[in-house]
C-alpha positions in Angstrom: -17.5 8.4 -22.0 -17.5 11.1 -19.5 -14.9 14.0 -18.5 -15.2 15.4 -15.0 -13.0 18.4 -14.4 -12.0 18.4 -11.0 -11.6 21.0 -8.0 -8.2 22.9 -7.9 -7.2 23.9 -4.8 -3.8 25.8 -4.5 -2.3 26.0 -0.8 0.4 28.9 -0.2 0.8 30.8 2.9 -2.0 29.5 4.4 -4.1 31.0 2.0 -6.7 28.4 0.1 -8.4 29.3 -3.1 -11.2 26.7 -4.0 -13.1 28.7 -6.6 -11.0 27.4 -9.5 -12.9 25.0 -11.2 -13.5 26.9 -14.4 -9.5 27.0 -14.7 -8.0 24.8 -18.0 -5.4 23.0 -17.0 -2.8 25.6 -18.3 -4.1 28.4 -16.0 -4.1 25.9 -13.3 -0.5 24.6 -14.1 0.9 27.9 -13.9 -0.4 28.5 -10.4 0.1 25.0 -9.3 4.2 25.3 -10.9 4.4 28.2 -9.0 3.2 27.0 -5.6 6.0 24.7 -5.1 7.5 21.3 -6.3 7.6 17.4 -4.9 7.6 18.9 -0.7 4.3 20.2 -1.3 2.8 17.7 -3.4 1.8 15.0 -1.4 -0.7 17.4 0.6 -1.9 18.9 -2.1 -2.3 15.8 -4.1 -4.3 14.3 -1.2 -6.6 17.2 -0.1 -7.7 17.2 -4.0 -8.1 13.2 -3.8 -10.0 13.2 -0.9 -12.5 15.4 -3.3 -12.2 13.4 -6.5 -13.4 10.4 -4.1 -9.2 9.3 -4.8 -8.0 9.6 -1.5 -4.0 9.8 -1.2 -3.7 8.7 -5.1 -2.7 12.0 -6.3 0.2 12.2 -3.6 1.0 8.9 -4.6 1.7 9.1 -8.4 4.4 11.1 -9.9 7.5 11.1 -11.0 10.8 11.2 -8.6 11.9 15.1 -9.7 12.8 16.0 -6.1 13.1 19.7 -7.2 10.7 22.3 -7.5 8.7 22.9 -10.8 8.4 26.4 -12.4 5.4 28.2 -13.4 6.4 27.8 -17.1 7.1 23.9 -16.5 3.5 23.4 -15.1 1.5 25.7 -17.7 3.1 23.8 -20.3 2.4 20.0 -18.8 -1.3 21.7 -17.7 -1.7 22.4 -21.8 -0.5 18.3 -22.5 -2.6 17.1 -19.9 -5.4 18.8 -20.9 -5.5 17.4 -24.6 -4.8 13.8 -22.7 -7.9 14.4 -20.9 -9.5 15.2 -24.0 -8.4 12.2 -26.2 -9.0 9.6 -23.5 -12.7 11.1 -22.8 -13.5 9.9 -26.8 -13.1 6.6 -25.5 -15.9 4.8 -24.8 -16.8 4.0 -21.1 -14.1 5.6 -19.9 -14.9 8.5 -17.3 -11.6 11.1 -17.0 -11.0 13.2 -14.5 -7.7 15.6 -14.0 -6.3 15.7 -10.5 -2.9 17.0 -8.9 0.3 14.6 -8.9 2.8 14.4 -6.0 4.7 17.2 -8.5 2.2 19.8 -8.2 1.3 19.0 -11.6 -1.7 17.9 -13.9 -2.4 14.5 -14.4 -5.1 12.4 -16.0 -7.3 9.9 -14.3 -9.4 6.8 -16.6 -11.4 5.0 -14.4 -13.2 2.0 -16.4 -15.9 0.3 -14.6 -14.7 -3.6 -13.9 -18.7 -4.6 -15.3 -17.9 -3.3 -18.4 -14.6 -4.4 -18.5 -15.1 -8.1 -17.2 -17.8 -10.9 -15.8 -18.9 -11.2 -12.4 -15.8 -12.7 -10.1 -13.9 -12.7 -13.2 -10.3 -11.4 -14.7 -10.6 -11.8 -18.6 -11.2 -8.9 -20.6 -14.9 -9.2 -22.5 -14.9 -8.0 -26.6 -16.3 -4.6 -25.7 -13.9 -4.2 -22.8 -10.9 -5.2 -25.7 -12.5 -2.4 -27.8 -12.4 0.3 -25.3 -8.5 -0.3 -24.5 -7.9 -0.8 -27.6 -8.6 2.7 -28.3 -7.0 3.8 -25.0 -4.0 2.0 -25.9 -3.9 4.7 -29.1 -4.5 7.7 -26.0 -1.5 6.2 -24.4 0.8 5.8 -27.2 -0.2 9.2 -28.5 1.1 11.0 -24.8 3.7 7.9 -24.7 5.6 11.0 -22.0 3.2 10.5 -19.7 3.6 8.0 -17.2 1.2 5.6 -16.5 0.0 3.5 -12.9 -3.0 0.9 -12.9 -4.6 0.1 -9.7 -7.4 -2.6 -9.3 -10.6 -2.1 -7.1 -13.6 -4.0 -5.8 -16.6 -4.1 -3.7 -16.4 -5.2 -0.3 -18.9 -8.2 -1.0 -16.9 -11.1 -0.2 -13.4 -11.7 1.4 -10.1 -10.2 1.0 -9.1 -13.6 0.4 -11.0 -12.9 -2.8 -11.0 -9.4 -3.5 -7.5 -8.8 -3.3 -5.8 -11.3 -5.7 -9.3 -10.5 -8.2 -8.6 -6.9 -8.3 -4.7 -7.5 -8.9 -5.5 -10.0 -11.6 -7.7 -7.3 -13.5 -5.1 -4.9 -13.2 -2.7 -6.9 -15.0 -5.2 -8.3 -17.4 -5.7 -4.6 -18.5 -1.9 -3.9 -18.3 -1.1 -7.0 -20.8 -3.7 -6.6 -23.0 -2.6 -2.6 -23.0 1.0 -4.1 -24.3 -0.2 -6.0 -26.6 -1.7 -3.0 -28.4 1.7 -1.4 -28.8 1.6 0.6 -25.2 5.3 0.8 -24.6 6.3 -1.7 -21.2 8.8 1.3 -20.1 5.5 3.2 -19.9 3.3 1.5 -17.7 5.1 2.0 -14.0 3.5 0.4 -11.6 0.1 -2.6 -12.0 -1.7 -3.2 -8.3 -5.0 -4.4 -6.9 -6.7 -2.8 -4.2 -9.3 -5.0 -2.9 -12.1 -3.0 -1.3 -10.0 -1.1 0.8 -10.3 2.1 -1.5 -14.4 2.5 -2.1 -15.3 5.7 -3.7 -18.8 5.0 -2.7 -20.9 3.7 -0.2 -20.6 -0.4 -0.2 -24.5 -0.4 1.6 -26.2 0.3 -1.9 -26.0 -1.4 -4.9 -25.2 2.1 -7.1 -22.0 2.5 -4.9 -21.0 -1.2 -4.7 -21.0 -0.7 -8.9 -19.0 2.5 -8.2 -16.1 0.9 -6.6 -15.7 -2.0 -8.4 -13.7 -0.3 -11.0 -10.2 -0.6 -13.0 -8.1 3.3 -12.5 -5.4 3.7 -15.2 -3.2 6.9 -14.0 -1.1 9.3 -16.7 1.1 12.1 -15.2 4.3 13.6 -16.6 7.2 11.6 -16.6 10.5 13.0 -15.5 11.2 13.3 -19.4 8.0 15.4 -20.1 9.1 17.4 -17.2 12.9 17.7 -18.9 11.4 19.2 -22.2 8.7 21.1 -20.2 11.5 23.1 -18.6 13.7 23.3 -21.9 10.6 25.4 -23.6 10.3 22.4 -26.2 7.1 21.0 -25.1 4.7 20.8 -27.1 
């Protein structure tokens, strides 16, 4: 497994601090809270996913608040996402990152790589891949307030013709075989493939074409975890 703490960059007033990568989670959601709520997100969100190799995800997932979030709001979903990150990392081959929703606040993202999770130009899940999500699934129903997206990705070998339905199909085998573990259907919010047309890496090499064919599973604060975050009953 692997946990890769990401850049924080806060925007306000034109001023851009990019030193904050030793921040937890609960410094940076306090400071994040404070910059602002769903208006500012999407830039934020995608300035930090064009340096996670995510482009535009992070403005992309979150939940429909349309107010601002407090300071005390995002410290306290900073500290949940934070332990998120934590308990998904013990899984095995999964690599977790945190990254900035379309909220201004923390959220968690599990990219599994689609060769450990299936065959070559295949969509059914292998033992070791059932394993893995398996014990993801417990991550999920553990933080059953956070919200959860699943995209699909390939390589560009091939055609879209190909690619696209493939990396849809792996997305939904994940999704099902995530419900059939006891991940609450109201949880997962949104299951879509990609194709190639999001690489992370560069599709001339063989280390990149590896690197972005890949399954992302997305938490971020639902709208209820944002409720209780501004009620002080968060935990």
């Amino acid at each position: 497994m692997k946990f890769v703490k990401s850049i924080c960059i806060v925007v306000c007033s034109a001023l851009v601090l990019s030193s904050c990568g030793s921040w937890n989670n609960l410094a940076k959601g306090s400071v994040i809270g404070a910059a602002g709520g769903a208006a500012g997100g999407a830039a934020i969100g995608a300035l930090i996913g064009k340096l996670t190799g995510n482009t535009g995800a992070g403005a992309a997932i979150g939940a429909a608040v349309g107010t601002a979030v407090g300071a005390g709001t995002g410290a306290l979903i900073g500290k949940r996402m934070d332990n998120a990150a934590e308990a998904a990392a013990m899984v095995e081959n999964a690599t977790v990152q945190t990254i900035t929703d379309a909220n201004n606040l923390t959220a968690v993202k599990v990219t599994f790589d689609s060769g450990v999770l299936f065959a070559t130009n295949k969509h059914s899940l292998n033992k070791s891949a059932k394993d893995n999500l398996a014990e993801f699934a417990k991550v999920l129903m553990e933080y059953s307030d956070a919200d959860v997206v699943i995209y699909g990705h390939t390589d560009s070998t091939g055609s879209d013709a190909i690619n696209d339905p493939l990396s849809v199909k792996r997305a939904v085998a994940v999704s099902e075989y995530l419900l059939s573990k006891g991940v609450a259907e109201k949880q997962i919010k949104s299951v879509e493939g990609f194709g190639s047309k999001q690489p992370v890496a560069d599709n001339a090499t063989a280390e990149g074409r590896a690197e972005n064919r890949r399954v992302e599973i997305y938490m971020y604060a639902s709208a209820e975890m944002i409720d209780a975050a501004n009620n002080g009953t968060l935990e």
